[in-house]
C-alpha positions in Angstrom: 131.0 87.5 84.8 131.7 90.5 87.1 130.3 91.1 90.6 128.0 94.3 91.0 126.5 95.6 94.3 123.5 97.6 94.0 123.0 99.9 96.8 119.0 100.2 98.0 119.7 102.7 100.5 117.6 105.7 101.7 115.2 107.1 104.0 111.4 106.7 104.9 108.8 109.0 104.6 106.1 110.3 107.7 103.8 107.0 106.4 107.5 104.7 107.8 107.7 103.6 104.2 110.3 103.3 101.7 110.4 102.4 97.6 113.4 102.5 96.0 114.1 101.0 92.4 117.6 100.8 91.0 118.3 103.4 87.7 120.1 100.2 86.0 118.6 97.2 84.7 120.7 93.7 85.6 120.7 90.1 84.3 122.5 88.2 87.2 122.2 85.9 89.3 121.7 86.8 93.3 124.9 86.2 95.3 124.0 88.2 98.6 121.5 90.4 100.2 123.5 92.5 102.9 120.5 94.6 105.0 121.5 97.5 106.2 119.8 98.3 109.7 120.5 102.2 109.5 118.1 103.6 112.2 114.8 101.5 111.2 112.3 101.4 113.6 112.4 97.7 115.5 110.2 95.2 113.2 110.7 96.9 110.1 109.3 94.7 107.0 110.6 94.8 103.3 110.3 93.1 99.6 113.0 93.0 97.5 111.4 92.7 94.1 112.9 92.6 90.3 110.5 94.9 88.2 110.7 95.8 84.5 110.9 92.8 83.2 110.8 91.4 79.8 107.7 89.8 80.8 106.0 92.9 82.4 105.4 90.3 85.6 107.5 91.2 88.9 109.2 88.6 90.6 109.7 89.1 94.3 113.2 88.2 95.1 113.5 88.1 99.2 110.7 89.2 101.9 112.2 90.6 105.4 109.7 90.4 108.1 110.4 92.0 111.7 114.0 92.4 111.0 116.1 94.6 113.6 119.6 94.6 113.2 121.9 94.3 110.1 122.1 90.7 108.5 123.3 88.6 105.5 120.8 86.6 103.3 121.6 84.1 100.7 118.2 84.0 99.0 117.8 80.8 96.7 115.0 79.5 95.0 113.8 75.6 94.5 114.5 74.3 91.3 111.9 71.7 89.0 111.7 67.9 89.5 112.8 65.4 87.3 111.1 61.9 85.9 113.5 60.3 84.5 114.3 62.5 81.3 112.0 65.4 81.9 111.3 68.1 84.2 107.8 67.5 86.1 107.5 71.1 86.5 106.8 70.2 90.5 109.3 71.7 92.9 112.5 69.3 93.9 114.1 69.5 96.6 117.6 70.9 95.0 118.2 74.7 95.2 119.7 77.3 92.8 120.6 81.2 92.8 117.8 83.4 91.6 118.1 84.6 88.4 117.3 88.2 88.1 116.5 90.1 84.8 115.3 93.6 85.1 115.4 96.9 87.9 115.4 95.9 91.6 113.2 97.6 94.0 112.8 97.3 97.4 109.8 98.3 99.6 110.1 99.0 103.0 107.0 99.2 105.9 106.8 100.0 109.3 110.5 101.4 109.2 109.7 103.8 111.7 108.8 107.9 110.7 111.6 109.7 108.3 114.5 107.1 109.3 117.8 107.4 107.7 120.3 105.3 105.9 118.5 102.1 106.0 117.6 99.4 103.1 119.7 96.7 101.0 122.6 96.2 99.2 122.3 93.1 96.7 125.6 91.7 95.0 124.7 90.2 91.6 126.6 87.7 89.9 126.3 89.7 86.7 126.6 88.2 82.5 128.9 90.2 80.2 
């Protein structure tokens, strides 16, 4: 495995938003979500999504809500149940990475009108 970080950084438009999709498709796991405050508007709002996928169905990856300063997210997902021998398919209370196969994209909202340098960098746990 190798570690990749895929940089989700730009600007929004005079509607405060922002859509940016990465130019390279991954298969990884999630390691980190670094945000990157640049000069957002206070309560800015984002979905970091994996699109292109083999499936055709997007899988949102993190949701940011009212976030104002830089941070560090470890998103993780619940993983499936077991009865005795078999997964249930119900929820467990366990946790795993999130497996992500296909182009990020994250949407911003509310980021303020034609702010810079602002977004996500997302480091990915990547299969050879």
């Amino acid at each position: 495995m190798k570690l990749l970080d895929i940089r989700l950084i730009g600007d929004t438009d005079a509607s405060e938003n922002m859509t940016l999709t990465s130019t390279q498709a991954i298969l990884g796991f999630i390691e980190k979500i670094e945000w990157v405050d640049g000069d957002f508007a206070d309560g800015v709002d984002g979905v970091l999504s994996v699109v292109e996928t083999a499936s055709g169905v997007d899988k949102t990856i993190f949701t940011f809500t009212d976030v104002n300063n830089d941070a560090e997210y470890y998103p993780r997902t619940l993983i499936h149940g077991l009865d005795k021998t078999a997964l249930t398919g119900t929820a467990g209370g366990d946790r795993t990475k999130v497996l992500a196969a296909g182009k990020l994209k994250l949407t911003v909202t509310s980021g303020g009108v034609s702010k810079v340098g602002g977004g996500c960098i997302v480091y990915i746990s990547e299969f050879n």
